[in-house]
C-alpha positions in Angstrom: 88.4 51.7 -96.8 85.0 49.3 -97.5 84.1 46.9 -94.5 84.4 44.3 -97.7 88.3 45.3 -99.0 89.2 45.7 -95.0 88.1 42.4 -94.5 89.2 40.7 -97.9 86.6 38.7 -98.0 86.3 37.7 -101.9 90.0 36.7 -101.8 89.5 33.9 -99.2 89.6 30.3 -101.0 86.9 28.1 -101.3 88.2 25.5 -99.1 88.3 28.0 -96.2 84.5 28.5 -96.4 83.8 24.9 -96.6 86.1 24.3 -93.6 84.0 27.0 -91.9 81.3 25.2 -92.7 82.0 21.8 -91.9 83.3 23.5 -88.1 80.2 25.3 -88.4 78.1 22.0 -88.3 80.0 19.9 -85.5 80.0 22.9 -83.7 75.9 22.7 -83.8 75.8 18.9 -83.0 78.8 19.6 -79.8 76.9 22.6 -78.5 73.6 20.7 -78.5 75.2 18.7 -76.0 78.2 21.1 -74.2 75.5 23.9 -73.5 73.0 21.0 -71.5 75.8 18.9 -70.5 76.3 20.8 -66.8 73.0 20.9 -65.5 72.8 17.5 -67.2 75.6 16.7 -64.8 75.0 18.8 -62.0 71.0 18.0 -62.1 70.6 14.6 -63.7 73.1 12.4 -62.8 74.3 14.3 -59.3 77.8 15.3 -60.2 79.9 17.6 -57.9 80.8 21.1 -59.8 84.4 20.0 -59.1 83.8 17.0 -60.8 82.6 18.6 -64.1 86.0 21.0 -63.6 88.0 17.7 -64.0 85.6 16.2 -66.8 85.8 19.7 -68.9 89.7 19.8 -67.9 90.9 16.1 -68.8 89.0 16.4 -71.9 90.1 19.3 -73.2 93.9 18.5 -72.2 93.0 14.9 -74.1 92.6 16.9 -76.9 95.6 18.7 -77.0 97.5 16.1 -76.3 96.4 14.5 -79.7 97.3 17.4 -81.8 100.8 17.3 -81.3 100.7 13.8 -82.9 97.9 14.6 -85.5 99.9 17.4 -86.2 103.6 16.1 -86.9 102.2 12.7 -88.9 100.4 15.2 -91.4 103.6 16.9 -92.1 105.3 13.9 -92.0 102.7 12.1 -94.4 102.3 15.8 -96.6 98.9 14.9 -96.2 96.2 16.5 -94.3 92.9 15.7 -95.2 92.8 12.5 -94.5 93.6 13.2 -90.5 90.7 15.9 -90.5 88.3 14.1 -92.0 89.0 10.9 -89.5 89.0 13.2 -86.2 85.4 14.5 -87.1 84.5 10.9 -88.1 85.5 10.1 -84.6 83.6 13.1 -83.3 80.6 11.9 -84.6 80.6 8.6 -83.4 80.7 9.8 -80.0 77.6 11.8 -80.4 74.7 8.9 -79.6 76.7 7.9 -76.1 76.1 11.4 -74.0 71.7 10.5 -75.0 72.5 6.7 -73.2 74.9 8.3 -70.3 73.6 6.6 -66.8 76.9 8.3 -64.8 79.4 10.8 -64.8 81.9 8.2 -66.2 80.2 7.4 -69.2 79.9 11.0 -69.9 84.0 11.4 -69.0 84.2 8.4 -71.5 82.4 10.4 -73.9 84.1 13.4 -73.9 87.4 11.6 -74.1 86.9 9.8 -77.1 85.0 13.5 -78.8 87.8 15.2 -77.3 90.1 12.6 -79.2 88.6 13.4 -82.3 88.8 16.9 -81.9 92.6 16.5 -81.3 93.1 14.5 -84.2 91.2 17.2 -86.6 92.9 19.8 -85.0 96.4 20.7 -85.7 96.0 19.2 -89.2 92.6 21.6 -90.2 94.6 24.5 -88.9 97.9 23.9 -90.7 95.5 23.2 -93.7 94.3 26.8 -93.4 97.5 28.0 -93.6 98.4 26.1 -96.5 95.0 27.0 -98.5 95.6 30.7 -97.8 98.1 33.4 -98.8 100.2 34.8 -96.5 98.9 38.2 -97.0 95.1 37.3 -95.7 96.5 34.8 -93.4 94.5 36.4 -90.4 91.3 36.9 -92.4 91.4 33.7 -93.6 91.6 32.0 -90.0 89.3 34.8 -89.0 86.5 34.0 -91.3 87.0 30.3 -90.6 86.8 30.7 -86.4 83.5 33.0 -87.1 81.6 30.6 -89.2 82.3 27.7 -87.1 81.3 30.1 -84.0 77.9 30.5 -85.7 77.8 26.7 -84.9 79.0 27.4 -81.4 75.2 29.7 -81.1 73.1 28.4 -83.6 73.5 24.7 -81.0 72.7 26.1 -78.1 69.5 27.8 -80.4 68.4 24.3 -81.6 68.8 22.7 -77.9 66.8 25.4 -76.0 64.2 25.0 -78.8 64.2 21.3 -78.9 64.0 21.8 -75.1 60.9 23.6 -75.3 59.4 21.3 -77.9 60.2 18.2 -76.0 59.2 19.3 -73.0 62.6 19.9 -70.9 63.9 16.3 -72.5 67.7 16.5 -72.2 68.4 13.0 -73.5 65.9 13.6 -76.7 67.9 17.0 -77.2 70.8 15.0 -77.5 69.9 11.9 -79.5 68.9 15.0 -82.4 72.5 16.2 -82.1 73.4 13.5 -84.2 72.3 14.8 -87.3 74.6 17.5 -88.0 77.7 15.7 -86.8 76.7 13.2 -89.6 75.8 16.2 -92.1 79.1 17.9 -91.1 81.2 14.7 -92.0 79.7 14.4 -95.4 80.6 18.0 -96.5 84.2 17.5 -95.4 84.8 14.2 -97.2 82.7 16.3 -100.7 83.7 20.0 -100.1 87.1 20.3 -99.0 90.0 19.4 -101.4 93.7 19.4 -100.0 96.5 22.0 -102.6 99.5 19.6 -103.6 102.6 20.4 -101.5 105.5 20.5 -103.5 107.8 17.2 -103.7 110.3 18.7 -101.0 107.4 18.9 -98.5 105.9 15.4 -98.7 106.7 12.4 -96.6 109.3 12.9 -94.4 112.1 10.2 -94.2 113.0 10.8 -90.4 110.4 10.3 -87.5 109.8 13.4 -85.4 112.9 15.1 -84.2 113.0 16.7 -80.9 115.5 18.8 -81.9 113.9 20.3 -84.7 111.0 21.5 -82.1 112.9 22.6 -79.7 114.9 24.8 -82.4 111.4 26.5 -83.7 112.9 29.6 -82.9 111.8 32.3 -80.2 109.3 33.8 -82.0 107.3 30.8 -82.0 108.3 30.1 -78.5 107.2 33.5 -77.4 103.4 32.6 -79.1 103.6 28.9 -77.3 104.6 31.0 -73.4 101.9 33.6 -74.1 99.0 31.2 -75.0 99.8 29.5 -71.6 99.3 32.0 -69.5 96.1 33.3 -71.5 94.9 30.0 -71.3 95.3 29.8 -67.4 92.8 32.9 -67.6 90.3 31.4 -70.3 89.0 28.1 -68.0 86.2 25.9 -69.9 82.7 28.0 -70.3 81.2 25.4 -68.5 81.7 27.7 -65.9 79.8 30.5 -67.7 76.7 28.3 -67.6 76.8 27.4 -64.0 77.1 31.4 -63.3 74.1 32.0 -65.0 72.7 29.4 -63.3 73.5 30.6 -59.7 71.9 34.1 -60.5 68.5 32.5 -61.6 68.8 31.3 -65.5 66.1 28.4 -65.8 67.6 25.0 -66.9 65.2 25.0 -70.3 67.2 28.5 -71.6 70.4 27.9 -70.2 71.7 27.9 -73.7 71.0 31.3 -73.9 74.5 31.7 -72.6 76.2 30.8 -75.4 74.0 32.1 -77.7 75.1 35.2 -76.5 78.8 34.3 -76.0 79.4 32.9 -79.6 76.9 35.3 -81.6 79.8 37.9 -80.6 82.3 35.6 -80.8 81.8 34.8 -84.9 80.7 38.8 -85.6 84.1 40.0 -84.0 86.4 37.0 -85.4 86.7 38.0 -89.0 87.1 41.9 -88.1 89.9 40.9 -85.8 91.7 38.2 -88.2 91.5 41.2 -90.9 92.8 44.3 -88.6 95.8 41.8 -87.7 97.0 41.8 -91.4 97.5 45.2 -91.2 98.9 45.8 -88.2 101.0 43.7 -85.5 98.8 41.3 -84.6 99.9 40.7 -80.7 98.3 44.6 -80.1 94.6 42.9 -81.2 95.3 40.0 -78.6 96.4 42.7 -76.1 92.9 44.2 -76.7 91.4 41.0 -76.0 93.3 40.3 -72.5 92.3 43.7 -71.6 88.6 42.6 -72.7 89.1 39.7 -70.8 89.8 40.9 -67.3 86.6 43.4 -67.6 84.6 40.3 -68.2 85.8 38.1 -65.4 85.1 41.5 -63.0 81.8 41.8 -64.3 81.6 37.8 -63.7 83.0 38.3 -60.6 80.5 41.1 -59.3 77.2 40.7 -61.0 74.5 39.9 -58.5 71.8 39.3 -61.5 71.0 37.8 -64.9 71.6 40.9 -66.8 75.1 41.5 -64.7 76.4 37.9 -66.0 74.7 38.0 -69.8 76.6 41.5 -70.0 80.1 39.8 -68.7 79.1 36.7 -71.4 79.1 39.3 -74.0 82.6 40.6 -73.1 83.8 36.6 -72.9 82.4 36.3 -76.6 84.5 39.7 -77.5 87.7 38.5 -76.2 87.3 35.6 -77.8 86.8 37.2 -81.3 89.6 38.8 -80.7 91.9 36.2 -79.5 91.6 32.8 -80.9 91.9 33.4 -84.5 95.1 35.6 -84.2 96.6 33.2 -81.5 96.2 30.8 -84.3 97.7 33.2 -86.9 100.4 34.0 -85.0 101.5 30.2 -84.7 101.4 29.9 -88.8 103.3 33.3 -89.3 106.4 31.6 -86.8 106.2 28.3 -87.5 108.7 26.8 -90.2 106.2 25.9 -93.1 107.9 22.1 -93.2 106.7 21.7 -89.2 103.9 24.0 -89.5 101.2 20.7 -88.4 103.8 19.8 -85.5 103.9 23.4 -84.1 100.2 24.0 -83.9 100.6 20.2 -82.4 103.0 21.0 -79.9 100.8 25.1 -79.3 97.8 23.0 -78.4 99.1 20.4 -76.3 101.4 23.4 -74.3 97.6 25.5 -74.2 95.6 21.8 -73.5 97.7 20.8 -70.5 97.4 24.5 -69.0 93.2 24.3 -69.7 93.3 20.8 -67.2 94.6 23.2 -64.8 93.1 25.9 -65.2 89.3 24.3 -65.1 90.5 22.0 -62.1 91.6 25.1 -60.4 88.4 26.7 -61.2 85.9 24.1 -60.0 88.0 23.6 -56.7 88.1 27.7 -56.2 84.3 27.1 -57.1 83.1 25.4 -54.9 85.7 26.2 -51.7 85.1 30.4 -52.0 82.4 30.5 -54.6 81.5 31.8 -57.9 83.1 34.9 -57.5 87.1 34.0 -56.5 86.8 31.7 -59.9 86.6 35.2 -61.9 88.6 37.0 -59.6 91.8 34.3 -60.8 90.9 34.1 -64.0 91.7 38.5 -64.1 94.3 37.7 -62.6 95.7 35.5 -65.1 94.8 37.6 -67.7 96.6 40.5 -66.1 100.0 38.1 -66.2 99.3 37.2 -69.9 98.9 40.6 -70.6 102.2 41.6 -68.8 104.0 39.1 -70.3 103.3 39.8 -74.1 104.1 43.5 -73.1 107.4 42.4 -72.0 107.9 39.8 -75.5 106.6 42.7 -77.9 109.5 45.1 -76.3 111.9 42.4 -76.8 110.8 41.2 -80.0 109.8 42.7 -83.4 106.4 41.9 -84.9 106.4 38.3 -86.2 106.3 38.3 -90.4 105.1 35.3 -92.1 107.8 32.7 -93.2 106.8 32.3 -97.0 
């Protein structure tokens, strides 16, 4: 079989690329700031690296929060778009603040309000996915979506460390240019992307959200929701992947480099992985990635030089391609289509909550036993996760799509 028919590429809709794209763009502007903003913390404005575990962890749990909202007014509206569209607004409003930051709070209020946006855009963009797409390239779909906007997630980090060099080790500057794609990514959202009519019996809901009708999503969706917990207590904010590389001798000016490296694997690996899941169960390629993961937080764990820690970002970057865009898949294939923007609502908030404790946990472990007893948890997490979708995949059959 061709790498193109494996991966399915020419039958992925239009609007998936230009989400891709649009990701692929925010993800620039955020990473121009998210791959500066710990030393920026750490070495600018004197934060503790506990502190930034609670900034990375509130924000990211803010986030989540939101989806679950975002998520169930879009399936109670039948409309999609317009959420997405105003959570990247949002986004991109927050941009000029982190350039004007003078403390650590205005950076917290920062990332809340980005964070905010993100949550809003969230379960809305992913249900929208699953709308777009058939059911049979469901995982190639989200696949090719999570890689492009990963190319953002590197192709930032690029444009900071050579901004850095340009303006001569100018964090703020750096910033103040990351503007410019949030802007440019809002534009091709509002031009690019055009929502499918749902039919008549899926539009505005009469009732508000029911309770009830969560709760009775049915175990298979249940099972996704427990498993992306306890992966999540094992995938703490990368933050921490900067300050590693950091502590072993990475210069401030090409700290980006670390996730350059991370993401370049990350969007390579995402599109394979979404594609192999659509032929096969898809929890044995986010077994794979657990088992990536623990290697990576050893090799965290151990290395005592640069190459040791760029090596163990690679492995991060792997897991992640092989994770996130089926953990994603996995929550359309269970979901009830009617709910599906309230179940990736209620996945995120369940996986946000667990990332505030997770990055708290890691900055406390941090800086109480070190660098090395952060990775040391986060295999040990992994090795949970990975024990506990053993025990789901013997209980339960593979997950089929609901359409």
């Amino acid at each position: 079989m061709s790498r193109r028919r494996f991966l399915n590429l020419r039958a992925v809709p239009r609007g998936i690329w230009a989400l891709g794209f649009v990701s692929l763009f925010m993800d620039t502007s955020s990473e121009m700031i998210h791959s500066l903003l710990p030393a920026f913390l750490v070495g600018t404005l004197g934060a503790s690296v506990a502190t930034l575990g609670l900034i990375e962890g509130v924000a990211e749990a803010t986030a989540s929060i939101t989806k679950i909202f975002s998520g169930w007014i879009s399936d109670w509206l039948g409309k999609r778009k317009v959420l997405v569209v105003l959570g990247y607004g949002l986004s991109a409003l927050t941009k000029p603040i982190f350039p004007l930051a003078l403390t650590p709070l205005e950076v917290l209020g920062a990332r809340l309000a980005d964070r905010v946006g993100k949550g809003v855009r969230g379960a809305p963009r992913d249900a929208l996915v699953a709308d777009i797409s058939p059911p049979s390239i469901r995982g190639v779909a989200y696949g090719v979506r999570q890689g492009i906007d990963t190319v953002g997630a590197f192709l930032g980090p690029v444009v900071a460390m050579g901004l850095m060099l340009i303006l001569a080790g100018d964090i703020r500057a750096v910033f103040a240019w990351a503007v410019v794609p949030a802007l440019i990514a809002v534009a091709l959202l509002v031009f690019g992307v055009d929502e499918p009519k749902r039919p008549e019996t899926q539009t505005k809901r009469a009732a508000p959200m029911r309770w009830s009708e969560v709760r009775a999503m049915g175990a298979p969706f249940w099972s996704v929701v427990f498993v992306g917990m306890v992966f999540t207590l094992a995938r703490f904010s990368e933050a921490f992947l900067v300050l590693r590389a950091q502590a072993v001798g990475l210069a401030v000016a090409l700290v980006p480099v670390v996730l350059v490296v991370m993401n370049a694997v990350y969007s390579v690996v995402a599109p394979a992985a979404g594609g192999l899941s659509d032929r096969m169960d898809r929890r044995l390629v986010l077994l794979a990635g657990l088992a990536v993961l623990v290697f990576a937080d050893l090799v965290l764990a151990r290395s005592g030089g640069l190459s040791g820690v760029l090596i163990g970002v690679a492995l991060w970057g792997l897991h992640m391609g092989l994770t996130q865009g089926i953990l994603a898949a996995l929550v359309a294939d269970a979901a009830p289509e009617r709910l599906r923007g309230t179940a990736f609502g209620v996945f995120n908030l369940a996986s946000g909550v667990t990332l505030l404790g997770a990055s708290i946990l890691a900055g406390a472990l941090w800086t109480l036993l070190g660098a090395a007893a952060t990775f040391y948890a986060g295999a040990a997490f992994a090795l949970i996760a990975a024990g506990g979708l053993v025990t789901v995949m013997r209980q339960k059959p593979a997950i089929t799509t609901n359409e």
